[in-house]
N, C-alpha and C positions, 0 to 999 in steps of 0.2 A: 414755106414760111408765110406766104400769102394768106394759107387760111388758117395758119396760126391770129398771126397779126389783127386777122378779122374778127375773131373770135368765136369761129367756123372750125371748131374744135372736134365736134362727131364727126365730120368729114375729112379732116386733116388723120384722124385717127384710120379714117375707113382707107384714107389714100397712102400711108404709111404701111398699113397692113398688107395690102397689093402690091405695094414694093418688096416686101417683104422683111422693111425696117420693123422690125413687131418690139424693139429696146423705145425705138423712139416713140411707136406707137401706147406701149403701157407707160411711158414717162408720161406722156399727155393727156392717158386717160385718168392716170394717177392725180397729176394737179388739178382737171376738171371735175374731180369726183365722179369719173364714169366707173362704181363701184362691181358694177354687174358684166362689166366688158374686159375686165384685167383678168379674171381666171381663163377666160377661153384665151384670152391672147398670149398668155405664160403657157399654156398645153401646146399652142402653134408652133411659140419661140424654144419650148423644151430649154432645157441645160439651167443654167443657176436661174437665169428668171421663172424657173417655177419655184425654188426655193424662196426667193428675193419674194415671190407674189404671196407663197406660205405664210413670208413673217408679216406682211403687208396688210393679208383676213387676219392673221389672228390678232392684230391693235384694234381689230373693230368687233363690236357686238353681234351677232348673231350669226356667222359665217364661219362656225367652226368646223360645218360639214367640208365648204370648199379648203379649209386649210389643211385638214386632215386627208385630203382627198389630191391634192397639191406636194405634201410634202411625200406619201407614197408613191405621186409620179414622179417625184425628184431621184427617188431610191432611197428616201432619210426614212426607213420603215419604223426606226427608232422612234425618231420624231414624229412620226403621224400615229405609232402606238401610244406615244406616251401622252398625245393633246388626245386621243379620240378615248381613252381612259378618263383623262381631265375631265372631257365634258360630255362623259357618255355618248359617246355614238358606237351605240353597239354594231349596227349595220355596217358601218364602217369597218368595225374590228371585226365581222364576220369575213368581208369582202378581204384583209388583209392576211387574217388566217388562212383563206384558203390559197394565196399563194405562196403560204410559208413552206419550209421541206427543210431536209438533214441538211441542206447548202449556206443555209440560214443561219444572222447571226447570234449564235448561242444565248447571250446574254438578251437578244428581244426576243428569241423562242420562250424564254425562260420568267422576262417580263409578261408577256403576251400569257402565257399558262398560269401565273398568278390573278392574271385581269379575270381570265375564263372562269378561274376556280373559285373566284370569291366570287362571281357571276353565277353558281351553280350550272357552271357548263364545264362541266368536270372531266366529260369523256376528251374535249379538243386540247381541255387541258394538256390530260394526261399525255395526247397525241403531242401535242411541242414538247412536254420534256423530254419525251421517245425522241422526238427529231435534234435535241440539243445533247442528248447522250446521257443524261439524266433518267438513268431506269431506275433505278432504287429511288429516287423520288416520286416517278412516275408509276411505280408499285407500292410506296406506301398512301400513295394518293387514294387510287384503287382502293387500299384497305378503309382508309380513312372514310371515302365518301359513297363503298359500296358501288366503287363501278365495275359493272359485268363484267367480266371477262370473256368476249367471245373470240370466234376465233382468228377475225380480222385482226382485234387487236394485241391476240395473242400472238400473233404476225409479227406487230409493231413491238411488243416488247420484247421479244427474244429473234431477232432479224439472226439469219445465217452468218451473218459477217460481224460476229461480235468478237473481231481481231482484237478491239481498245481496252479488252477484259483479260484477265489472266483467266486460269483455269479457276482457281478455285474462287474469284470473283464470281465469273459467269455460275459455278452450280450454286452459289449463295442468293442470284439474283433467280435460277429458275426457280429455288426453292421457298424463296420467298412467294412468286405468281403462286408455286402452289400452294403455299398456303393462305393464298388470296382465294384463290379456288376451294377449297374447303371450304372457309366462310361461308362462303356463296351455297353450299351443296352442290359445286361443281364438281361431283366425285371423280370423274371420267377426265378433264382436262389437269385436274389435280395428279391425276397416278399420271396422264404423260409427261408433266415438267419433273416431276419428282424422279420418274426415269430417265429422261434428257439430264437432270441433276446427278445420276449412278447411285440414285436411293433407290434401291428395289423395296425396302421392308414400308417406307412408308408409301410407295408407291402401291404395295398391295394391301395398306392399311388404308389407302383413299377407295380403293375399289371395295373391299371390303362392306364399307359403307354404303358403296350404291345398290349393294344387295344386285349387283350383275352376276348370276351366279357362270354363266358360259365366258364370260371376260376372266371373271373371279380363275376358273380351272386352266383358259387357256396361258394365264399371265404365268402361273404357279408349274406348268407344263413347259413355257419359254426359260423362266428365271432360271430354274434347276439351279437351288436354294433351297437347303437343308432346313432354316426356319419358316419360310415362306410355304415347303411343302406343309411343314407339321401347322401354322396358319390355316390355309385352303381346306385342311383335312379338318381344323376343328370349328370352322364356317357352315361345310357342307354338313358337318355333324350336325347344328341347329335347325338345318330344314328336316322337309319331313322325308327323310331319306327310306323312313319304313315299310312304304307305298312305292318305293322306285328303288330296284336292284341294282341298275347302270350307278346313280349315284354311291349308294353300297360299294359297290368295285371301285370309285371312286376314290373314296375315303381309306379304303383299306390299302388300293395303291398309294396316294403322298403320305401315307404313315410308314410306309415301309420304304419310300423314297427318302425320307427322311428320319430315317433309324430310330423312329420313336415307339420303342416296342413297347413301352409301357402304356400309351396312349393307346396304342393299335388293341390294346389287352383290356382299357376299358372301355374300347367301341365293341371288343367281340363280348364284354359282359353284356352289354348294353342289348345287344343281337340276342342274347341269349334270356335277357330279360322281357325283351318283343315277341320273341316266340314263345313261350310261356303267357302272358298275358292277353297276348291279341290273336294267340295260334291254337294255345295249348299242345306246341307240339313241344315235348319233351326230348324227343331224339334229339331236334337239328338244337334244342337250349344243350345239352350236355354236347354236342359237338362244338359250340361256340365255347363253352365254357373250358374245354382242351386245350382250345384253339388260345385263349386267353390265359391259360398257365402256361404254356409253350412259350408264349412271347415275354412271359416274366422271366421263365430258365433264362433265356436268352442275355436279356437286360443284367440280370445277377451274374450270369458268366463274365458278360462285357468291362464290369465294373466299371470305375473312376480312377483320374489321374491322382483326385485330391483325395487322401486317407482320410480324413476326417468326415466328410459327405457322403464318402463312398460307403464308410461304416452305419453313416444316419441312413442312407439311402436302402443297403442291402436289410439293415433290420425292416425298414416301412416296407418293402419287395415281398421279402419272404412273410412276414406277416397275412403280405393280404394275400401273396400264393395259398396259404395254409387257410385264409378261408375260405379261395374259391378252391380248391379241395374239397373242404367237407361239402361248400353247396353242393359240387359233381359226385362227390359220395352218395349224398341221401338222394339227387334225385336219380343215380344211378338205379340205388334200393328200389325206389319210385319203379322203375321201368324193370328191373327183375320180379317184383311182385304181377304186375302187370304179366308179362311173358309166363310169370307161373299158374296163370288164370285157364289157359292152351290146356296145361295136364292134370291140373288139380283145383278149379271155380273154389273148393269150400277153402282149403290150406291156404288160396291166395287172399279169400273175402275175412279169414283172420286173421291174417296180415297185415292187411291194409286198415283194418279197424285199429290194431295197434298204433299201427304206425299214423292214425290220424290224430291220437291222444300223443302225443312227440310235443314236446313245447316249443311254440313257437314256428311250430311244421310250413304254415303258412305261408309266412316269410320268401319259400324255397317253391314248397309243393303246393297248390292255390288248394285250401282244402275243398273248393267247388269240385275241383276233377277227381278228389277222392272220394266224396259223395256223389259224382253224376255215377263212376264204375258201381259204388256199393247198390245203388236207385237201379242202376241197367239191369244187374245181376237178379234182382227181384222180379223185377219187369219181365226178364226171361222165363223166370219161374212162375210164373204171373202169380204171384205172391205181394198185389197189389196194398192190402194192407202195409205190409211194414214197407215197401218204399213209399207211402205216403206220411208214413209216421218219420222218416228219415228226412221227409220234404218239412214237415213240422217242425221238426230238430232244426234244421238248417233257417227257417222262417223266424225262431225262436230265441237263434242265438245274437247277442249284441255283438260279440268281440273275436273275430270276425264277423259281422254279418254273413250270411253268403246268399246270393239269388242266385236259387236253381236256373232262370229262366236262364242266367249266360252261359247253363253248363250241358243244357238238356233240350233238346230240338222241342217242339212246340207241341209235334203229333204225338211224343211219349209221355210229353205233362197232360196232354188232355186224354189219355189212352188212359192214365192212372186215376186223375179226378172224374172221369165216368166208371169206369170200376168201381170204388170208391162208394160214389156218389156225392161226391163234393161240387161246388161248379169249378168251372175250368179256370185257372191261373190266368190275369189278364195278361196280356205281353208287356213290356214296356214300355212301347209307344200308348198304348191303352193309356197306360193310367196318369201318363205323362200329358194326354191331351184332357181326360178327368181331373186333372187340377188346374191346368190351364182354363177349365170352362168351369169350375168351383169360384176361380178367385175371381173369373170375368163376373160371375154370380154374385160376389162379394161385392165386390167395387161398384152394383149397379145397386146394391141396396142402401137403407139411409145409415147414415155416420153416427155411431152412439158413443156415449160418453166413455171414460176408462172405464168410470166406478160401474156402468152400467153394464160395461163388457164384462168384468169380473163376473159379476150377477149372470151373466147369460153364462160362462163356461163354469161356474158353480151348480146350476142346476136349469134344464132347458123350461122344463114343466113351471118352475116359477117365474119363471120370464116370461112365459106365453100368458098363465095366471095375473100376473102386472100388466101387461100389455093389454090383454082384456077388458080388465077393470076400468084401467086408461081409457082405453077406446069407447065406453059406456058413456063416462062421463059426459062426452061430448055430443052423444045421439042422444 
């Protein structure tokens, strides 16, 4: 009281606090206006007088770091959320965040996640609605402002212990993440929730898209899933399976895992159209081509439940049986003419001249392979003339075109044009870098008019005549 009285008030305060009176000591720094000495004396004294010193900064101007700082030590994290929102102190609401957790109370997790999110701090957001049990808010969040998905926080939103969900809550909420993960091109995290959801089809529609093509097979290989096979099979179908036999087996296996014969009927056309094209081997195309009426018997035995589809169905079946039929007919013919070339070269080369006049032959039999055998047959006989007039024919015609050069090894085209006496057929890379070094030629000359270029591809002689004349002028 003595150095009350005196008005020895810093010291009364310091002698108060040593006591460990710290009520009487911020009562006396309060009346002196010792503004700067009351928060550390509320931190000493703990319990309401930190609260009591809260409301105390916040009546006064520029202290609303210490109130916000004051009312969190009290435990009013409400209160120190909702003044350090008021007056922006972000640091503060950082330092508050981080000791928030699932223990916390919902309704400030929930405050605190709105401060974050209109703050573009979207990720801690999302983290307190996760902690307040708000995941479907916390997932459309996600969607709304494009926050990653990684896998910590795919942690946080589907936690092991999501007792407070029913079932079909929880797969509504994993199915949502994934389709937050799609957005994203998260293909990979997408097929996992989508499967923790018991969606397999879209689960192997996220993969699909990440073009994983060993995820793609093993997922289709786990599911064993009748649409998921026939899926996987018409994926792998779009690469280039043509260059890789494993994938081939591949393909042929989840078609048949998945009873889709009629699918499996237009991967073996398909085979059978790759080997003709890119083989020219006609055996293994008419073997594909069995291969693929086989699987339509089948399909047509099988029928349908529904009479009405089943009758659309088997008319579109047997249709397209009956055309690959005829394909495997003519190229059958194709290969018994062939085979009769063994006992009789002249009966078989008028054969196959018939059979190159067939309308449409093309189509089936590339008429290149009918004219490389007609060109060989000569070639044997070195009866060089008419297979080069045969190379004519083929050079000459528009519909089909055909280039000898894909039918006929290089050393028999130039064996004929020296014969002959012709020059030798360029290859195709030849003339393919002959125009590539024409237009380079082009591009590097000067730019003329439309009406001028008409004049040049009407007559070259009068152009060079103009150009001339031009050119005088100016010497």
């Amino acid at each position: 009281m003595q150095f009350e009285t005196q008005s020895e008030s810093a010291k009364a305060v310091q002698f108060f606090t040593q006591a460990g009176a710290f009520s009487s000591a911020i009562r006396l720094a309060k009346e002196n206006g010792m503004v700067d000495k009351i928060a550390n004396l509320a931190l000493m004294a703990g319990g309401s007088e930190l609260a009591e010193a809260a409301e105390y900064y916040k009546n006064l101007n520029g202290h609303a770091d210490k109130t916000v700082m004051l009312y969190h030590k009290a435990g009013m994290v409400g209160s120190a959320l909702d003044y350090a929102c008021k007056t922006g102190q972000f640091g503060a609401l950082d330092l508050i965040a981080q000791e928030l957790n699932e223990k916390s109370d919902p309704s400030v997790l929930t405050r605190a996640a709105q401060f974050f999110s209109s703050n573009q701090q979207d990720r801690t957001a999302v983290q307190l609605l996760v902690f307040a049990k708000r995941y479907n808010e916390a997932v459309q969040l996600c969607l709304k402002k494009n926050v990653i998905i990684t896998e910590e926080l795919d942690n946080l939103l589907t936690p092991n212990n999501l007792e407070s969900l029913s079932s079909k809550e929880r797969s509504t909420l994993l199915e949502q993440i994934a389709k937050c993960c799609l957005q994203q091109s998260n293909y990979h995290f997408a097929a996992k929730k989508f499967t923790q959801a018991g969606n397999k089809l879209e689960a192997m529609r996220a993969l699909l898209k990440s073009g994983d093509t060993q995820k793609v097979i093993l997922f289709a290989n786990t599911a064993r899933d009748k649409d998921i096979y026939r899926m996987a099979g018409n994926y792998l179908q779009n690469l280039n399976w043509k260059e890789n036999a494993q994938l081939m087996r591949q393909i042929e296996a989840f078609y048949l895992k998945a009873g889709a014969v009629d699918l499996l009927a237009n991967f073996y056309e398909a085979c059978a159209q790759v080997e003709i094209e890119e083989y020219h081997d006609y055996e293994k195309a008419a073997a594909a081509y069995s291969e693929a009426i086989r699987c339509l018997n089948k399909k047509i035995d099988k029928g349908n439940v529904d009479v009405k589809k089943q009758q659309q169905q088997q008319f579109y079946l047997t249709e397209r049986q009956e055309q690959l039929r005829e394909t495997l007919e003519i190229i059958q013919r194709f290969l018994d003419i062939k085979m009769l070339y063994e006992k009789d070269p002249g009966e078989s080369m008028r054969q196959l001249g018939e059979f190159s006049e067939r309308p449409d032959i093309d189509s089936i039999v590339r008429l290149g392979d009918i004219y490389a055998i007609l060109i060989g047959h000569n070639v044997k006989r070195s009866n060089f003339r008419k297979a080069w007039s045969l190379i004519e024919h083929c050079e000459q015609r528009s519909r089909p075109r055909i280039d000898v050069r894909n039918y006929l090894n290089k050393n028999t085209l130039d064996q004929i044009c020296d014969n002959v006496g012709v020059p030798r057929l360029k290859s195709a890379k030849s003339i393919k870098e002959e125009e590539e070094e024409n237009e380079k030629e082009t591009a590097d000359t000067v730019e003329f008019s439309h009406s001028l270029r008409r004049h040049i591809d009407a007559g070259s002689h009068k152009f060079y005549f103009f150009i001339g004349k031009f050119y005088k002028i100016f010497i």
